[in-house]
Legacy VTK file of the C-alpha trace (Angstrom):
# vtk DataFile Version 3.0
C-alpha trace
ASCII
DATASET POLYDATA
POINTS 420 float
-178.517 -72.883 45.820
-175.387 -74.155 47.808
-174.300 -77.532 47.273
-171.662 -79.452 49.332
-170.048 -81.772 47.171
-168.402 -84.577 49.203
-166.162 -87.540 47.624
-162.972 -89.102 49.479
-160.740 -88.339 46.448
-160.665 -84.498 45.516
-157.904 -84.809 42.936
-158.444 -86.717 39.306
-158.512 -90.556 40.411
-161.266 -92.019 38.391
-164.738 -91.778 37.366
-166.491 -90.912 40.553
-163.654 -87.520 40.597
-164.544 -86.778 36.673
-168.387 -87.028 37.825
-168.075 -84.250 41.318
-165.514 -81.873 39.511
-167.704 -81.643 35.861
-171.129 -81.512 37.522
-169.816 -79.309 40.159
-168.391 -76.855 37.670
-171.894 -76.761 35.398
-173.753 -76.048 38.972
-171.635 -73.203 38.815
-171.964 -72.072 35.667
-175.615 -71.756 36.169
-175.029 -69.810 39.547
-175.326 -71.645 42.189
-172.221 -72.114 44.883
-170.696 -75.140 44.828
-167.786 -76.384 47.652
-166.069 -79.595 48.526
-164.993 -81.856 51.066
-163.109 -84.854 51.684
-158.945 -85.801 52.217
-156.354 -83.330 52.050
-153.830 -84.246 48.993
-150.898 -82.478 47.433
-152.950 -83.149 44.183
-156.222 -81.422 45.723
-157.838 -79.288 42.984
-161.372 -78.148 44.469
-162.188 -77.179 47.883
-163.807 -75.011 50.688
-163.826 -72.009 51.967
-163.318 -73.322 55.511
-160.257 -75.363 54.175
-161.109 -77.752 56.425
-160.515 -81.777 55.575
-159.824 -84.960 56.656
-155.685 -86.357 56.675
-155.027 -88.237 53.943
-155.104 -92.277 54.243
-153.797 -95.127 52.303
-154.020 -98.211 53.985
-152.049 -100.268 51.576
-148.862 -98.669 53.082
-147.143 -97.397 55.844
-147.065 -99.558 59.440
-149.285 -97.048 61.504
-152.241 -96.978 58.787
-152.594 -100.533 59.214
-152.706 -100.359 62.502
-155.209 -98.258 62.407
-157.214 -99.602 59.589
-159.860 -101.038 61.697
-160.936 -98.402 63.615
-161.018 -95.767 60.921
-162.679 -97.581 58.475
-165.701 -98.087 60.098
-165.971 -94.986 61.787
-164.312 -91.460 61.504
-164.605 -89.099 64.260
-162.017 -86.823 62.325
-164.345 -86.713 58.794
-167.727 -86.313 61.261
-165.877 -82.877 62.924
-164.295 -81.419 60.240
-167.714 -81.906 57.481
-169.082 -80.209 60.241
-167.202 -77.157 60.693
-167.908 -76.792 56.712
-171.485 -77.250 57.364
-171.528 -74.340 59.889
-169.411 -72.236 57.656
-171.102 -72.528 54.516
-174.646 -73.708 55.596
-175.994 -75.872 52.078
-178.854 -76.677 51.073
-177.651 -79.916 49.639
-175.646 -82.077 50.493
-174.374 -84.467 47.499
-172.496 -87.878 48.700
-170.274 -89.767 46.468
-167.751 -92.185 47.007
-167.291 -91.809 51.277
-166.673 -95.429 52.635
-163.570 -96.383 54.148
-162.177 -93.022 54.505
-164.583 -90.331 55.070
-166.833 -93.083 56.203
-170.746 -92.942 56.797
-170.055 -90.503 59.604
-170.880 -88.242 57.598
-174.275 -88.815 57.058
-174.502 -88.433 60.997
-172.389 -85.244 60.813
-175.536 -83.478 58.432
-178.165 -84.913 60.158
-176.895 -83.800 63.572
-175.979 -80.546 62.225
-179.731 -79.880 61.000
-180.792 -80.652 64.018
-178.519 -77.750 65.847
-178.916 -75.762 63.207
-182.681 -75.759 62.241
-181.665 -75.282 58.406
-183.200 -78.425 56.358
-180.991 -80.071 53.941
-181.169 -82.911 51.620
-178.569 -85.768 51.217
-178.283 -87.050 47.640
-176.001 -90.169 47.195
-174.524 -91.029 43.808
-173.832 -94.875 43.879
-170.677 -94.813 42.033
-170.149 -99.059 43.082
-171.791 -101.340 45.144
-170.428 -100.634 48.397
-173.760 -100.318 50.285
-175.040 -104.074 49.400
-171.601 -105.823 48.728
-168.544 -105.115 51.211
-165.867 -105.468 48.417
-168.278 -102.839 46.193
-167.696 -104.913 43.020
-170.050 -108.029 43.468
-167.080 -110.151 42.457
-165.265 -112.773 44.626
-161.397 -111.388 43.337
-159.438 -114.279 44.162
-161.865 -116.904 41.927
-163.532 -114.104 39.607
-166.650 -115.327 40.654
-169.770 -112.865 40.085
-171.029 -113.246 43.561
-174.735 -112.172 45.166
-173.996 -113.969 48.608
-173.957 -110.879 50.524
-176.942 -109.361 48.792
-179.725 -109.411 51.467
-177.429 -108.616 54.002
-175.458 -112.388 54.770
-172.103 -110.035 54.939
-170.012 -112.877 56.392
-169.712 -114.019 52.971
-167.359 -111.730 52.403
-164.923 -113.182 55.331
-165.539 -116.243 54.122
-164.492 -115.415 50.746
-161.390 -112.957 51.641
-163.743 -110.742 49.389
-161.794 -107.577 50.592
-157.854 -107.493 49.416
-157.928 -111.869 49.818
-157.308 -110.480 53.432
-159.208 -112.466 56.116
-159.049 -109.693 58.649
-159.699 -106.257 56.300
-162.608 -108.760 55.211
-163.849 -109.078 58.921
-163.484 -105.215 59.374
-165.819 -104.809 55.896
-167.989 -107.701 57.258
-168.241 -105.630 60.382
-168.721 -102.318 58.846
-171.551 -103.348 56.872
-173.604 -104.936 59.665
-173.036 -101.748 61.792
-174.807 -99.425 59.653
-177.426 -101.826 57.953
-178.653 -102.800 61.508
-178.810 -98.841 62.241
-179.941 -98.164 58.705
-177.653 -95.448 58.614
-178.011 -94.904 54.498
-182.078 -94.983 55.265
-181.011 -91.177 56.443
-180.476 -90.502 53.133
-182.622 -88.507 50.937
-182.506 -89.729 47.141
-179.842 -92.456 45.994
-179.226 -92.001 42.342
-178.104 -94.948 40.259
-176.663 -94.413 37.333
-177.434 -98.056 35.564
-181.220 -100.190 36.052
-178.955 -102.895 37.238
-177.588 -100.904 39.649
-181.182 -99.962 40.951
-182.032 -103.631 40.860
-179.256 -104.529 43.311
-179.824 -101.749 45.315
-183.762 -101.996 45.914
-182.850 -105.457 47.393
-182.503 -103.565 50.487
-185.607 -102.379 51.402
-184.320 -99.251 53.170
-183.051 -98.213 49.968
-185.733 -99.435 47.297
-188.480 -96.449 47.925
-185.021 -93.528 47.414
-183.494 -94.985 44.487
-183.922 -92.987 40.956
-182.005 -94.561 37.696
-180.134 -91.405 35.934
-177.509 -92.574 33.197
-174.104 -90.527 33.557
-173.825 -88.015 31.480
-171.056 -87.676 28.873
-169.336 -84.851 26.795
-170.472 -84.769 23.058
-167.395 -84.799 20.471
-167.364 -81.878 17.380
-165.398 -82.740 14.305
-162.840 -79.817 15.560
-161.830 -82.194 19.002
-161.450 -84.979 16.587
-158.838 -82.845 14.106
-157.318 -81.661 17.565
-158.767 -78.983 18.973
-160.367 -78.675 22.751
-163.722 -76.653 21.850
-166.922 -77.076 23.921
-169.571 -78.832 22.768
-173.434 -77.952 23.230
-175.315 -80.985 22.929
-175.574 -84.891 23.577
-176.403 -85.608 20.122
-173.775 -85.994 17.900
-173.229 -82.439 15.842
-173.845 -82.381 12.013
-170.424 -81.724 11.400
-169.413 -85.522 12.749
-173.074 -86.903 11.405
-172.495 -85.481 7.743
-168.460 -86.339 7.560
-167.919 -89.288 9.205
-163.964 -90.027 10.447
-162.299 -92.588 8.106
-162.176 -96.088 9.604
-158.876 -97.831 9.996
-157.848 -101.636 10.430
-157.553 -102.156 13.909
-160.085 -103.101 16.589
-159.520 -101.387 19.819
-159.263 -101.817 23.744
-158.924 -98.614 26.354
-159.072 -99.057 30.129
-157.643 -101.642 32.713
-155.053 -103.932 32.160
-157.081 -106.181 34.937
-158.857 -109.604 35.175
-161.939 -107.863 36.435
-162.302 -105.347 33.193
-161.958 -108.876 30.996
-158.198 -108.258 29.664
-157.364 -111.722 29.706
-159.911 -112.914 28.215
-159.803 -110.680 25.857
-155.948 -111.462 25.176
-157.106 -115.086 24.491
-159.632 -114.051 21.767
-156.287 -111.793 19.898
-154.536 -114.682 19.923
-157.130 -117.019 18.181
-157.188 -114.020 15.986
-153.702 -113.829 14.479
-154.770 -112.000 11.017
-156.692 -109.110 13.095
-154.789 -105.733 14.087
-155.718 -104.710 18.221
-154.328 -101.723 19.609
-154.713 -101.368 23.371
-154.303 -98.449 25.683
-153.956 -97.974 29.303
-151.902 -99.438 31.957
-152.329 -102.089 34.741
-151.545 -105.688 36.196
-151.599 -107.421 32.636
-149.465 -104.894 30.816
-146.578 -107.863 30.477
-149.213 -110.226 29.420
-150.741 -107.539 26.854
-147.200 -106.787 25.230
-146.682 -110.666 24.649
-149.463 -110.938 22.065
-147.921 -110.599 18.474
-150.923 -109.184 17.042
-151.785 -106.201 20.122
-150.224 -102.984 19.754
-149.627 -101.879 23.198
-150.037 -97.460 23.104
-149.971 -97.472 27.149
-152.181 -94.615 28.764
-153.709 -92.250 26.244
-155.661 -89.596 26.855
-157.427 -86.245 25.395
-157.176 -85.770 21.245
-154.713 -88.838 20.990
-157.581 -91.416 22.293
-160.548 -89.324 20.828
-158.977 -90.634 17.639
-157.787 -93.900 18.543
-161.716 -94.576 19.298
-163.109 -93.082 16.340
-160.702 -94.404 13.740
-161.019 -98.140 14.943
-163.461 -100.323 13.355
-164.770 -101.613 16.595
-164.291 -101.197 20.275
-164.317 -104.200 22.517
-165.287 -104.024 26.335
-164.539 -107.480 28.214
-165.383 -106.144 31.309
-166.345 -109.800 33.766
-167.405 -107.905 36.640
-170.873 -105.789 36.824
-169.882 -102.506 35.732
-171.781 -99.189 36.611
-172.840 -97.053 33.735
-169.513 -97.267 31.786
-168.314 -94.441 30.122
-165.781 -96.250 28.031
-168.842 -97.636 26.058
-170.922 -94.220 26.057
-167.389 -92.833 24.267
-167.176 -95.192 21.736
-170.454 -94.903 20.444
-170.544 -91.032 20.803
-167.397 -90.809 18.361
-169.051 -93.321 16.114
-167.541 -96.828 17.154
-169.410 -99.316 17.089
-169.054 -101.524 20.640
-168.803 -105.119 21.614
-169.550 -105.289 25.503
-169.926 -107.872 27.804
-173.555 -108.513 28.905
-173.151 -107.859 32.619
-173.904 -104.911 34.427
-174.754 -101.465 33.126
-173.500 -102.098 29.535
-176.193 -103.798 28.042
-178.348 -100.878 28.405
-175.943 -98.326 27.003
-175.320 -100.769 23.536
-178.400 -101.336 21.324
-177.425 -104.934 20.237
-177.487 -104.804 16.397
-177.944 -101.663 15.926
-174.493 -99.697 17.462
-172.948 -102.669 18.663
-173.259 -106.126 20.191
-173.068 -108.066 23.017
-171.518 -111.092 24.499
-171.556 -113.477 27.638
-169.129 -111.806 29.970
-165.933 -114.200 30.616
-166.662 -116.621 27.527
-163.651 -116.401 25.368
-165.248 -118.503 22.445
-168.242 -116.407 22.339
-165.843 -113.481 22.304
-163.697 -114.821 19.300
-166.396 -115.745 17.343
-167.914 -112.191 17.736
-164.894 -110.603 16.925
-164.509 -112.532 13.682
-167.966 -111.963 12.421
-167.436 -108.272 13.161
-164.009 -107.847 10.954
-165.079 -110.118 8.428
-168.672 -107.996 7.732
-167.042 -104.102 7.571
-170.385 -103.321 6.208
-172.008 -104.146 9.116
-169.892 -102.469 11.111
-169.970 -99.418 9.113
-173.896 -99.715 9.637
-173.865 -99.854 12.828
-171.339 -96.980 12.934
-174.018 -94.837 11.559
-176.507 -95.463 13.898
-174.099 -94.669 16.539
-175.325 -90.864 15.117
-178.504 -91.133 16.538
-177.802 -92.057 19.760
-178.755 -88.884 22.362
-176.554 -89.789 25.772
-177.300 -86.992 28.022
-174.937 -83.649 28.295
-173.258 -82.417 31.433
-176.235 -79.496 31.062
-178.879 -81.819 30.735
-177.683 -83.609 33.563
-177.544 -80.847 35.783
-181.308 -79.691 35.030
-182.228 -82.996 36.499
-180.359 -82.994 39.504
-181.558 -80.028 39.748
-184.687 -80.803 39.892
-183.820 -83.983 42.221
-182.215 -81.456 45.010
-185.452 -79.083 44.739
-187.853 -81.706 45.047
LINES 1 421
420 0 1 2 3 4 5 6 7 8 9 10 11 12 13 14 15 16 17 18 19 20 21 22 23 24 25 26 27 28 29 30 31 32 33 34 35 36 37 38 39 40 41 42 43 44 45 46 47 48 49 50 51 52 53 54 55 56 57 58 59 60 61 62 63 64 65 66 67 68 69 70 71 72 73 74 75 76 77 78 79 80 81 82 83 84 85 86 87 88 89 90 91 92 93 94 95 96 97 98 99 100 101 102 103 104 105 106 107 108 109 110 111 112 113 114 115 116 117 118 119 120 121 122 123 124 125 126 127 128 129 130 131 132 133 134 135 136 137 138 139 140 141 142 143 144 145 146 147 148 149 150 151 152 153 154 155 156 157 158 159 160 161 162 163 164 165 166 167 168 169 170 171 172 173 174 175 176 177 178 179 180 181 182 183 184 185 186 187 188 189 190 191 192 193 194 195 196 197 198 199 200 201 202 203 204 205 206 207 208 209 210 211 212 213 214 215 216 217 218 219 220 221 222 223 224 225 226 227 228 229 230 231 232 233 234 235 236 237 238 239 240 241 242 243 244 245 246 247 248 249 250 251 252 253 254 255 256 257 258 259 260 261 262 263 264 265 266 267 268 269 270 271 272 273 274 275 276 277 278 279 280 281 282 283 284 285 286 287 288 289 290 291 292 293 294 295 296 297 298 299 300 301 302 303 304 305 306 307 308 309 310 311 312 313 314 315 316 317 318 319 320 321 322 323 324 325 326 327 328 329 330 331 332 333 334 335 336 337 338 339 340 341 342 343 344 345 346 347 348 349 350 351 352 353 354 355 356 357 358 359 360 361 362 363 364 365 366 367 368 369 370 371 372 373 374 375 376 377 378 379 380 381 382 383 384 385 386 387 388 389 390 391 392 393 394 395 396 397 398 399 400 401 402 403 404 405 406 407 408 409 410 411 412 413 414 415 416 417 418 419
């Protein structure tokens, strides 16, 4: 089978990149030929054979990118010609959408559609909803300069967002996504795709409010890599399954006397909230890593350790040595993989109860949960958490049984998704 995989970003950027490249490379292991499209980038590490793709475009800088912000992020003739000279060179079977508004755009979509029309060769379109984007302009359901959890333009009332500066607090790049959004719901442009997978219920839900998307929608939880006691001592071996191994279930990693954070120094992921809770919380230990807008605020609480951005064996055992992870988030994340990691290397997690994460925590059991944005609620969870290390050692050991699907597992059903 030949797969097209198509994402704006094709260098690391986030989780929508980590999703295309690691799925991409099991289709391959299994033998089918896998290719890419999307902006050129000096950081580029996948690609096509036709080495064909769009210029590169940030429209946070440079004088002529603003200039032409509105008429390229609506529509891109550019994306629609060069997807297609890809299509004609290496004629897939599937073609697998990620994250494309703004600067591929949903030309795209027209590019296949027209091209299997020329062409005569069927192909599905498979859309992973990585955000919001195709019911809420901004993608994040969240009104940034009031943190408001917003629903306004669910339904398709898309002037809320220029009413609410929704995009950038910009009244004109608000219009433009105001505009964009009308333009392809009134031509139900994402009704020409095939299968939308959504990788939380709640993102279904919010979804299926649009009624050209409710009868394509399938819920499929991201998938996540499995630790072995080797990756946690150091080492980078492979693991085989999405169940813990019995090397990790039958030797557990000793627990230390910090809680930890790891993402997003941001309002949105809950970081200042959060901040409030450590410092009604004098007596506990917190150890955050990553980077972001708050990192002043973060190093001016006496009791956070501040590690900055950690990655590979270094925050494998950050996560597992903590008693507890805490995820703030205040906005209505995905399917977030920062609680699927915890929990895989045995942390219990304390999440927020918007969004995806309530379905990925099994409250009392590996983890609780909390009202998103309440920073009493927060505190007081936090303290009955440090102050019962049985509990949380109990619910460390049910984070054993917990069976998140595998990259491999994955793949077999979306598989079975671009067969059927």
């Amino acid at each position: 089978m030949k797969v097209l995989m198509v994402n704006k970003f094709l260098y690391p950027n986030g989780g929508s990149e980590t999703y295309i490249f690691k799925l991409g490379e099991q289709l391959q292991k299994e033998g089918h030929e896998v290719q890419y499209f999307g902006m050129e980038h000096e950081g580029r590490i996948v690609g096509n054979h036709a080495e064909c793709y769009t210029s590169n475009m940030d429209f946070h800088t440079g004088k002529l990118q603003k200039l032409l912000y509105p008429f390229r992020i609506i529509y891109s003739r550019e994306a629609k010609k060069k997807i297609t000279v890809v299509l004609r060179d290496f004629q897939p079977d599937v073609v697998h959408l990620n994250n494309i508004n703004f600067q591929l755009t949903p030309s795209v979509i027209y590019a296949v559609r027209d091209y299997e029309k020329k062409s005569g060769r069927k192909i599905k379109i498979v859309f992973t909803a990585h955000d919001y984007q195709w019911v809420c302009p901004n993608h994040m359901m969240r009104i940034p300069s009031t943190g408001e959890i917003c629903f306004a333009c669910r339904g398709g009332d898309f002037m809320q967002c220029t009413k609410n500066r929704c995009i950038h607090d910009s009244k004109v790049k608000s219009l433009i996504g105001t505009i964009e959004a009308k333009f392809y719901d009134r031509r139900k442009t994402y009704g020409m795709v095939d299968t939308i997978i959504c990788p939380s219920e709640f993102m279904k839900k919010q979804l299926d409010t649009n009624p050209v998307l409710a009868e394509k929608t399938i819920m499929l939880h991201n998938f996540i890599d499995a630790p072995t006691d080797k990756m946690l001592a150091g080492s980078q071996d492979e693991t085989v399954s999405g169940k813990q191994p019995e090397a990790i279930q039958d030797q557990r990693i000793d627990k230390k006397d910090y809680v930890v954070y790891f993402g997003r120094f941001s309002e949105e992921k809950g970081t200042r909230t959060l901040l409030e809770a450590c410092k009604a919380l004098p007596q506990i230990s917190f150890i955050f890593a990553g980077t972001g807008p708050l990192e002043e605020q973060v190093n001016q609480v006496a009791n956070v350790e501040n590690r900055g951005f950690v990655t590979g064996d270094a925050l494998r055992k950050l996560i597992a040595e903590a008693r507890f992870s805490v995820y703030p988030s205040e906005w209505y994340e995905n399917c977030p993989f920062s609680v699927m990691e915890s929990q895989m290397y045995g942390t219990p997690v304390l999440a927020s109860d918007l969004g995806g994460a309530p379905e990925l925590v099994q409250a009392g059991k590996t983890g609780e949960l909390f009202r998103g944005g309440d920073v009493e609620e927060l505190t007081e969870h936090i303290r009955d958490l440090w102050n019962q290390p049985e509990l949380c050692r109990k619910y460390s050991e049910n984070c054993k049984d917990i069976n998140f699907d595998t990259v491999e597992t994955y793949c077999g059903k979306m598989l079975e998704i671009y067969i059927k």
